[in-house]
PDB file with one MODEL, atoms N, CA, C and O in Angstrom:
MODEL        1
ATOM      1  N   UNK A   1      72.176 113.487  95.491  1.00  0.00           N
ATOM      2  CA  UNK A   1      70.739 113.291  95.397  1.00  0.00           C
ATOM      3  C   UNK A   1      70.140 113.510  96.784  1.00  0.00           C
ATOM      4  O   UNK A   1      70.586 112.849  97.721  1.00  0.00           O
ATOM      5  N   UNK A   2      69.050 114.492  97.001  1.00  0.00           N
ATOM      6  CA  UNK A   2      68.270 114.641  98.594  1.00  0.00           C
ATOM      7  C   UNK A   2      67.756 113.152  98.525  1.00  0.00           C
ATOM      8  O   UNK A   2      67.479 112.322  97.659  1.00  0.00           O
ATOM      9  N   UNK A   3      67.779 113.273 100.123  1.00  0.00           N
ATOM     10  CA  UNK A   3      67.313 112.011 100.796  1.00  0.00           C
ATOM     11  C   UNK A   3      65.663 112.076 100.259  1.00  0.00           C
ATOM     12  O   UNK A   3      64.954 111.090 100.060  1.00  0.00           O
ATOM     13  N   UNK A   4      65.392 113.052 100.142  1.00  0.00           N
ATOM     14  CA  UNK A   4      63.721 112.942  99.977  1.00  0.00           C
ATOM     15  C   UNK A   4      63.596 112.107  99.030  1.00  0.00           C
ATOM     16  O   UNK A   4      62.732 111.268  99.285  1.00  0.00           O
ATOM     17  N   UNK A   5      64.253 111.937  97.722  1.00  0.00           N
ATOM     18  CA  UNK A   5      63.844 111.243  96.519  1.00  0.00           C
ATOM     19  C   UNK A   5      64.172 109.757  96.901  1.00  0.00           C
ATOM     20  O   UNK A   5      63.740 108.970  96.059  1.00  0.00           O
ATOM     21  N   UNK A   6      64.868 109.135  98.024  1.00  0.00           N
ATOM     22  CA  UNK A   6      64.904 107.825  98.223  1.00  0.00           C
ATOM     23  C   UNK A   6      63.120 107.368  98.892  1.00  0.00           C
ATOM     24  O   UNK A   6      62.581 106.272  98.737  1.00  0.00           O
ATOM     25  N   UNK A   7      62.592 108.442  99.541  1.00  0.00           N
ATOM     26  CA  UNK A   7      61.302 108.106  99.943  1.00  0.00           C
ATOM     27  C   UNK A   7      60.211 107.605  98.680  1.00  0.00           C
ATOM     28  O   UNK A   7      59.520 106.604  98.485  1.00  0.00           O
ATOM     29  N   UNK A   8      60.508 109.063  97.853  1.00  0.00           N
ATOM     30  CA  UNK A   8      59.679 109.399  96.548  1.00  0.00           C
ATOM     31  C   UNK A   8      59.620 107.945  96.268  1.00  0.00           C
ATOM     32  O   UNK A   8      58.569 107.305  96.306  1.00  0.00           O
ATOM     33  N   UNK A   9      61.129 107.292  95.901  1.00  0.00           N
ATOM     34  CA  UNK A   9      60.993 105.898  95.090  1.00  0.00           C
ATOM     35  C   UNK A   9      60.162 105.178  95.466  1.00  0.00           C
ATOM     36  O   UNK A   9      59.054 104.922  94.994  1.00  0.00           O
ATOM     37  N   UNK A  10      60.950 104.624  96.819  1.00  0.00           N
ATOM     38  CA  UNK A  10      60.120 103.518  96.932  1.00  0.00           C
ATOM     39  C   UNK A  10      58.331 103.534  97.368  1.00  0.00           C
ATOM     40  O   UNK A  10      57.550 102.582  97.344  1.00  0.00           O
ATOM     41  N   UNK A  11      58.122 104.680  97.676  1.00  0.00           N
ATOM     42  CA  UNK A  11      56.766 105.368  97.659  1.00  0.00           C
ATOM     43  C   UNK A  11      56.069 104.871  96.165  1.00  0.00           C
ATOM     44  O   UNK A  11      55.388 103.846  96.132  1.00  0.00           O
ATOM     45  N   UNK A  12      56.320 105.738  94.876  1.00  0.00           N
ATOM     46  CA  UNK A  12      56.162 105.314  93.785  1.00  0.00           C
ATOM     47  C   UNK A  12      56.214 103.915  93.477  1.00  0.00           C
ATOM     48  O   UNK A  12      55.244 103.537  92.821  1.00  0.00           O
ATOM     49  N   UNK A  13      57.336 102.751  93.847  1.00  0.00           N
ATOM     50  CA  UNK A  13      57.753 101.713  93.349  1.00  0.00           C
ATOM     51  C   UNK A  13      56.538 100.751  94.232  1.00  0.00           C
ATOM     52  O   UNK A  13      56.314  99.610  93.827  1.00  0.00           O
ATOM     53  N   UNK A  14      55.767 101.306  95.479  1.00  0.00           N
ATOM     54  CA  UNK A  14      55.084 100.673  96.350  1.00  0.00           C
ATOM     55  C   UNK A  14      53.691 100.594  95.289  1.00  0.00           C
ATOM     56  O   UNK A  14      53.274  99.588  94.715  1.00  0.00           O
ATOM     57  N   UNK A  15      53.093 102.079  95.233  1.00  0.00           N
ATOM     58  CA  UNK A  15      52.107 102.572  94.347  1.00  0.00           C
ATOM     59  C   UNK A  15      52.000 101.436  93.453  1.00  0.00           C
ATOM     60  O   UNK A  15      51.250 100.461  93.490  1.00  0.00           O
ATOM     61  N   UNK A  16      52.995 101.806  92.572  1.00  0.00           N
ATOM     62  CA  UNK A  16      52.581 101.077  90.750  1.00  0.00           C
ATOM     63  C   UNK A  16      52.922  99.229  91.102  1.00  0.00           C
ATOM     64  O   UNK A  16      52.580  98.419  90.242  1.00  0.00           O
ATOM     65  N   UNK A  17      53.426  98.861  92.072  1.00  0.00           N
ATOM     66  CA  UNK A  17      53.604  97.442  92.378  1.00  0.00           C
ATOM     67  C   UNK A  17      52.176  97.108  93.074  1.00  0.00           C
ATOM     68  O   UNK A  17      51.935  95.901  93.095  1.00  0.00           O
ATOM     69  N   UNK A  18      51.430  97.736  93.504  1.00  0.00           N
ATOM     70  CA  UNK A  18      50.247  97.490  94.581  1.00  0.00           C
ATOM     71  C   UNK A  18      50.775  96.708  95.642  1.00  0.00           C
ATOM     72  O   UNK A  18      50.108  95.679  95.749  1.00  0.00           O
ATOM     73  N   UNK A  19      51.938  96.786  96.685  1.00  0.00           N
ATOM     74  CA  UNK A  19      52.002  96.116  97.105  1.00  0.00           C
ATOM     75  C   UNK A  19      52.758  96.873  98.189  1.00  0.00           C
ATOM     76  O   UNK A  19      53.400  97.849  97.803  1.00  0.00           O
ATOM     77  N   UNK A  20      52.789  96.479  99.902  1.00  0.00           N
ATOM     78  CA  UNK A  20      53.399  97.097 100.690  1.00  0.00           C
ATOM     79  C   UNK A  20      54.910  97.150 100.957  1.00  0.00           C
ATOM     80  O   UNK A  20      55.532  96.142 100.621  1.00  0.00           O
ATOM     81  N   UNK A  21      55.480  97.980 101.407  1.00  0.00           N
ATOM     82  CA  UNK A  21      56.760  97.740 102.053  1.00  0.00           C
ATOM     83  C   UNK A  21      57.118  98.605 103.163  1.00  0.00           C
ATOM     84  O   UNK A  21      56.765  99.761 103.397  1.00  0.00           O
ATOM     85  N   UNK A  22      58.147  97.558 104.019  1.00  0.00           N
ATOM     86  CA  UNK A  22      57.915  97.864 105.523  1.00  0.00           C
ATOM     87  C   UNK A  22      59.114  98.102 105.530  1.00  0.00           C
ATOM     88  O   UNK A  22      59.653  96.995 105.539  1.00  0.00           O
ATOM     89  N   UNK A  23      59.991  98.990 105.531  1.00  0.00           N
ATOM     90  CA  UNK A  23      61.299  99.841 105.395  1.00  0.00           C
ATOM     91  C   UNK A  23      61.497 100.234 107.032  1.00  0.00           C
ATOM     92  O   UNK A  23      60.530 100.742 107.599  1.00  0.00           O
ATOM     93  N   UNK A  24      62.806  99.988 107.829  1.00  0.00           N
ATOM     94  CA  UNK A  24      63.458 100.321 108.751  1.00  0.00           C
ATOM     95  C   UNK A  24      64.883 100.299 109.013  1.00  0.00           C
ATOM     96  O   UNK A  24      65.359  99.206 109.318  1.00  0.00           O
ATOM     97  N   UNK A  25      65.702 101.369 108.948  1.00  0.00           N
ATOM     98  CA  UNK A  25      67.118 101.440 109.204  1.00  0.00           C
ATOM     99  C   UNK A  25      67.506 102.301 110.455  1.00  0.00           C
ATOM    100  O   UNK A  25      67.113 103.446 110.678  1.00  0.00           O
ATOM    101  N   UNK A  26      68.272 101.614 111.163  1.00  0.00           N
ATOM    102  CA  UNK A  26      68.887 102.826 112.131  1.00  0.00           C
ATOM    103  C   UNK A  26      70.109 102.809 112.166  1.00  0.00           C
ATOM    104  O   UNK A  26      70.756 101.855 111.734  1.00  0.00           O
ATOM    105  N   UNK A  27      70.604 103.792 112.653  1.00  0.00           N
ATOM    106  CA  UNK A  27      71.866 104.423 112.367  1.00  0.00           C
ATOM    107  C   UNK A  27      72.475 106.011 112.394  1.00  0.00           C
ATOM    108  O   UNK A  27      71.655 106.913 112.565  1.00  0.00           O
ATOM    109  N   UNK A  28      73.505 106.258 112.274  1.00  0.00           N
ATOM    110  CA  UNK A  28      73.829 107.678 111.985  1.00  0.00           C
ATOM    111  C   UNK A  28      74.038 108.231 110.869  1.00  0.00           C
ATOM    112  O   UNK A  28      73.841 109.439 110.997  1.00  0.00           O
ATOM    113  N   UNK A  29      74.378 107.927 109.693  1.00  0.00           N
ATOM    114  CA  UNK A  29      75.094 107.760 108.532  1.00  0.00           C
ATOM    115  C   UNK A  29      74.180 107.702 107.551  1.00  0.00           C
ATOM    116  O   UNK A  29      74.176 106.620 106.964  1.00  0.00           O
ATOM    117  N   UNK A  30      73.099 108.811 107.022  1.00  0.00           N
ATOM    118  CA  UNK A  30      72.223 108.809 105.913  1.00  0.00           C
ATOM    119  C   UNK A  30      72.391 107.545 104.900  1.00  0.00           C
ATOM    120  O   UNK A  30      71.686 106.591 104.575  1.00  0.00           O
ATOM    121  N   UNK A  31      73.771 108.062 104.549  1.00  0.00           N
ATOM    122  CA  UNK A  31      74.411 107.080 102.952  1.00  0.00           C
ATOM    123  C   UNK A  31      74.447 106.041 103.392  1.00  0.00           C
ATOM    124  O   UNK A  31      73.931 105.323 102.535  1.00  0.00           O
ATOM    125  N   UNK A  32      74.787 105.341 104.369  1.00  0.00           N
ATOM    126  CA  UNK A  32      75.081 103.960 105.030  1.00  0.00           C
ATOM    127  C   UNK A  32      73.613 103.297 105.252  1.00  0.00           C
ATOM    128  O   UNK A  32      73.584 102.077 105.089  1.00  0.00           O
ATOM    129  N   UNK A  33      72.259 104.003 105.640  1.00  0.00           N
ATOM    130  CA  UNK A  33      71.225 103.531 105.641  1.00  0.00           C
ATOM    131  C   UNK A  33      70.870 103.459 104.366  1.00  0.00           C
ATOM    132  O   UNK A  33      70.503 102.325 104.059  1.00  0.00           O
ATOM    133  N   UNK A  34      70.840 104.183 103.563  1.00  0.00           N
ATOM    134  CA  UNK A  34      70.109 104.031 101.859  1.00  0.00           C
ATOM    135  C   UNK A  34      70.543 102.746 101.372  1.00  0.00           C
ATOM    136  O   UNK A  34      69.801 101.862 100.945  1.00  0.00           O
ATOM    137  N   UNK A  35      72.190 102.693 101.495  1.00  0.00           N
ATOM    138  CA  UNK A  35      72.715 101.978 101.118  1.00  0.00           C
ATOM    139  C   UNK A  35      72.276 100.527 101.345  1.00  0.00           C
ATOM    140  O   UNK A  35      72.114  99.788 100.373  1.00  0.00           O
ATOM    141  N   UNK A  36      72.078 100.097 102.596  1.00  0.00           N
ATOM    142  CA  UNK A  36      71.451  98.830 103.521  1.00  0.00           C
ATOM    143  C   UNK A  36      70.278  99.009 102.641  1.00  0.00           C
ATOM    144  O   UNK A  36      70.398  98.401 101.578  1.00  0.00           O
ATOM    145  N   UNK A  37      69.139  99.694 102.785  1.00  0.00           N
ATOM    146  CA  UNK A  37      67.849  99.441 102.490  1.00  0.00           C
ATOM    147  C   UNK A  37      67.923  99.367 100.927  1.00  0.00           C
ATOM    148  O   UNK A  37      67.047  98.570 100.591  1.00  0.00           O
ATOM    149  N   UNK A  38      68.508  99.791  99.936  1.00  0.00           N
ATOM    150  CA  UNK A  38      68.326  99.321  98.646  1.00  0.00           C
ATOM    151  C   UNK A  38      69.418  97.768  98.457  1.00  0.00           C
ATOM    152  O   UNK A  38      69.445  96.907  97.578  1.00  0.00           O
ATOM    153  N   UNK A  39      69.934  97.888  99.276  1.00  0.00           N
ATOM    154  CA  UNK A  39      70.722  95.914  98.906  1.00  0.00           C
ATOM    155  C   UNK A  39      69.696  94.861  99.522  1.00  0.00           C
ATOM    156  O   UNK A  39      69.742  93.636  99.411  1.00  0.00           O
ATOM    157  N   UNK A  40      68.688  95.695 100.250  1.00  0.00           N
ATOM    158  CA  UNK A  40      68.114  94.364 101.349  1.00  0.00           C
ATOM    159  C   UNK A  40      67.018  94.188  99.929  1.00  0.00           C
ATOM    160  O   UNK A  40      66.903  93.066  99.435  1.00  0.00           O
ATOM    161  N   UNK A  41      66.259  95.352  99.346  1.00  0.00           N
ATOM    162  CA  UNK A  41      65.372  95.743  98.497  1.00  0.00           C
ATOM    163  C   UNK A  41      65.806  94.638  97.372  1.00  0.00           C
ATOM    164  O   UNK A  41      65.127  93.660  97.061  1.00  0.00           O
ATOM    165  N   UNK A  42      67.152  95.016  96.794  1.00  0.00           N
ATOM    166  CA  UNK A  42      67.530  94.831  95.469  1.00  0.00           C
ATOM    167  C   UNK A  42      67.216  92.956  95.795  1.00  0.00           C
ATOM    168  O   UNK A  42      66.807  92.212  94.904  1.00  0.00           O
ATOM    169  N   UNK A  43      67.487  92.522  97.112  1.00  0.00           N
ATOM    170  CA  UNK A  43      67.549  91.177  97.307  1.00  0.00           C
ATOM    171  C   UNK A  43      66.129  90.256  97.286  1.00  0.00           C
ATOM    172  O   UNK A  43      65.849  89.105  96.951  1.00  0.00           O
ATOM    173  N   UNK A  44      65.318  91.535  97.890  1.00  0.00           N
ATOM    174  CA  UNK A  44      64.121  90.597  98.011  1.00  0.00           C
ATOM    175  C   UNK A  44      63.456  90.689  97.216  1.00  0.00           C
ATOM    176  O   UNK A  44      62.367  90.128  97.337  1.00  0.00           O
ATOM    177  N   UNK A  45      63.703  91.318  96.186  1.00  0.00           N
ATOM    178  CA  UNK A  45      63.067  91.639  94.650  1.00  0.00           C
ATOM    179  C   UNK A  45      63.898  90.215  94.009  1.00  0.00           C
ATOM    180  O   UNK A  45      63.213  89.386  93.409  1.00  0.00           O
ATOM    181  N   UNK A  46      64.833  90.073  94.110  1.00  0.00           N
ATOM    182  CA  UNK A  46      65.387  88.659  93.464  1.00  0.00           C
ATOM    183  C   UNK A  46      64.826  87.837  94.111  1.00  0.00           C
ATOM    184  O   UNK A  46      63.842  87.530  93.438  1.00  0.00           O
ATOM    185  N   UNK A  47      64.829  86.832  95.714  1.00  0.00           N
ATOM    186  CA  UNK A  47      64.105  86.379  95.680  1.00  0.00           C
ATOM    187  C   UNK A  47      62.619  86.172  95.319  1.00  0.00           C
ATOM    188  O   UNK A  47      62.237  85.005  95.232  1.00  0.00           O
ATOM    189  N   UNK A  48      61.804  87.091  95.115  1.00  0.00           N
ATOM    190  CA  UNK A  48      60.273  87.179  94.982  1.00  0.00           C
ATOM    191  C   UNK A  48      60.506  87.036  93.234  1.00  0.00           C
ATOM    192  O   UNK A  48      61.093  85.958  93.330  1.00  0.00           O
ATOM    193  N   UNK A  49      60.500  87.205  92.253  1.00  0.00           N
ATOM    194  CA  UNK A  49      60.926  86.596  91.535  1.00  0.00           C
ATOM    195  C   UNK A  49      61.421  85.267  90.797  1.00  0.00           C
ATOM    196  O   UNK A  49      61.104  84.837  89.687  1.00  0.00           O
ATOM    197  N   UNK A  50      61.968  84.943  91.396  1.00  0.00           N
ATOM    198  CA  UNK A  50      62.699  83.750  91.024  1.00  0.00           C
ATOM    199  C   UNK A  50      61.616  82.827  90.591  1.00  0.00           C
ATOM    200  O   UNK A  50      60.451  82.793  90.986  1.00  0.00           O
ATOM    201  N   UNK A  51      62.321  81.952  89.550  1.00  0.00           N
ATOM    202  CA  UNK A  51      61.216  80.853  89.276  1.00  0.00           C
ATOM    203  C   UNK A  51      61.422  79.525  89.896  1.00  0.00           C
ATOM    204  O   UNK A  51      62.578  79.190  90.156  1.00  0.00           O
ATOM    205  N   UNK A  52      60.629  78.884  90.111  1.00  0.00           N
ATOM    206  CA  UNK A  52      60.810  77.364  90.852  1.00  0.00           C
ATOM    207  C   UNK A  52      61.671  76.359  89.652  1.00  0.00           C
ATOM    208  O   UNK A  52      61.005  76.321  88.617  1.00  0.00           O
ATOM    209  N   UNK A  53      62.870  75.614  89.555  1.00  0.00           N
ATOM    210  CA  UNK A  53      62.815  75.175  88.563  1.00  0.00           C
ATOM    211  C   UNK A  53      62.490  73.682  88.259  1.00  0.00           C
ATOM    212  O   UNK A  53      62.968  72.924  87.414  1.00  0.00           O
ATOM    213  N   UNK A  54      61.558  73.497  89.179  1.00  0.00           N
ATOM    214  CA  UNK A  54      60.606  72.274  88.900  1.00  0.00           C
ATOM    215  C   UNK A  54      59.768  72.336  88.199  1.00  0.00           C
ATOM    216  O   UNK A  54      59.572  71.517  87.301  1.00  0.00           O
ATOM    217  N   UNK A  55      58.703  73.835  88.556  1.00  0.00           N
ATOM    218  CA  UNK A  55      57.340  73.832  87.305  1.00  0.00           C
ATOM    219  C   UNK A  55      57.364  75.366  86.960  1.00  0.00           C
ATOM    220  O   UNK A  55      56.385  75.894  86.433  1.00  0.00           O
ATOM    221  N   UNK A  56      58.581  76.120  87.288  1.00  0.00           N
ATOM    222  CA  UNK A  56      58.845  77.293  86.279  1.00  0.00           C
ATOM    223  C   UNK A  56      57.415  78.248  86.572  1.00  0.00           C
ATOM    224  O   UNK A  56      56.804  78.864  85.699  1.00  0.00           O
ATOM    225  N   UNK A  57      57.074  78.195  87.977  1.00  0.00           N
ATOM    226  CA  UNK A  57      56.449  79.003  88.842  1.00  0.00           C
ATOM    227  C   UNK A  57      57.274  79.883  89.840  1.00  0.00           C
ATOM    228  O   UNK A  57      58.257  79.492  90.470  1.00  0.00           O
ATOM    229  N   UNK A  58      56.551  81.513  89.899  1.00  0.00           N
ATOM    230  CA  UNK A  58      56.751  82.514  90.645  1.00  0.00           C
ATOM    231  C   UNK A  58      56.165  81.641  92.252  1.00  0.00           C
ATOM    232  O   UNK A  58      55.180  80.907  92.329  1.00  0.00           O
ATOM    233  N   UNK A  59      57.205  82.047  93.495  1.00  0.00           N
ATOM    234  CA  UNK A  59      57.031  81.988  94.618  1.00  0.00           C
ATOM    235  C   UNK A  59      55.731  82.177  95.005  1.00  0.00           C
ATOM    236  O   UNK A  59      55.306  83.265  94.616  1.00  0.00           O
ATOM    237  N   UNK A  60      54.721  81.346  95.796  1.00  0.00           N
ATOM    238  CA  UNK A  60      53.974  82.385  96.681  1.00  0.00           C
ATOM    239  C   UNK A  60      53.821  82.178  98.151  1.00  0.00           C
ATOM    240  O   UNK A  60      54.703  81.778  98.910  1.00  0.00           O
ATOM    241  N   UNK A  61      52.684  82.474  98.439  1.00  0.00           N
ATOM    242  CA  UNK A  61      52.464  82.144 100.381  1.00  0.00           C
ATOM    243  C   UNK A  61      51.179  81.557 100.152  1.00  0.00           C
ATOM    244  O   UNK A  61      50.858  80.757 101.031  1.00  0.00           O
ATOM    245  N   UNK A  62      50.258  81.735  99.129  1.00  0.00           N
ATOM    246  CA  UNK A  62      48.934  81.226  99.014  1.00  0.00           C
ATOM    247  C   UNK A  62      48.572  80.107  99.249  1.00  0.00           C
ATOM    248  O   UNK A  62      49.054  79.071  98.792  1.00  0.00           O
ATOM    249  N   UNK A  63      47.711  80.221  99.968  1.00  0.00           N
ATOM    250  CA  UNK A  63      47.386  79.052 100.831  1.00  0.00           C
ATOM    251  C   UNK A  63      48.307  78.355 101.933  1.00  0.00           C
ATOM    252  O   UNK A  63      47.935  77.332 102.507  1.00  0.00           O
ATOM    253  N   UNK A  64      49.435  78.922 102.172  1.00  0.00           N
ATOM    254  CA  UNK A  64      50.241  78.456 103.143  1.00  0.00           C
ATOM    255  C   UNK A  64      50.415  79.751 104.377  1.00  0.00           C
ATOM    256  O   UNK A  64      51.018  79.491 105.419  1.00  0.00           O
ATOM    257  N   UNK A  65      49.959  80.826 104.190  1.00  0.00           N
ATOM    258  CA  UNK A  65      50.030  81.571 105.484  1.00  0.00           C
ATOM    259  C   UNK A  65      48.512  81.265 106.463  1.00  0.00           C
ATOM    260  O   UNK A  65      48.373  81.790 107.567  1.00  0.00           O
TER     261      UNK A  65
ENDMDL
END
């Protein structure tokens, strides 16, 4: 798969989510960066998610940033 279509995604996945993402890998190793940035992705999509299981509420920052 070209590297371009890892942009495409999360480009698209930014779009239809309305929401930003701040993507940075360094390194030498194309596959070794994709790799990092979709486990860090796949993770913070689980956390942001998750429900509280006190009152079975989504996470937020509202009113606390």
């Amino acid at each position: 798969m070209p590297t371009e279509m890892f942009f495409h995604f999360f480009k698209s996945f930014s779009d239809a989510a309305k929401c930003n993402l701040n993507i940075k890998a360094e390194g030498e190793n194309e596959h070794h960066k994709i790799e990092a940035i979709f486990k860090a992705f796949a993770k913070t999509i689980k956390m942001a998610v998750k429900r509280d299981i006190n009152n079975n509420s989504l996470p937020s920052t509202k009113g606390v940033l």
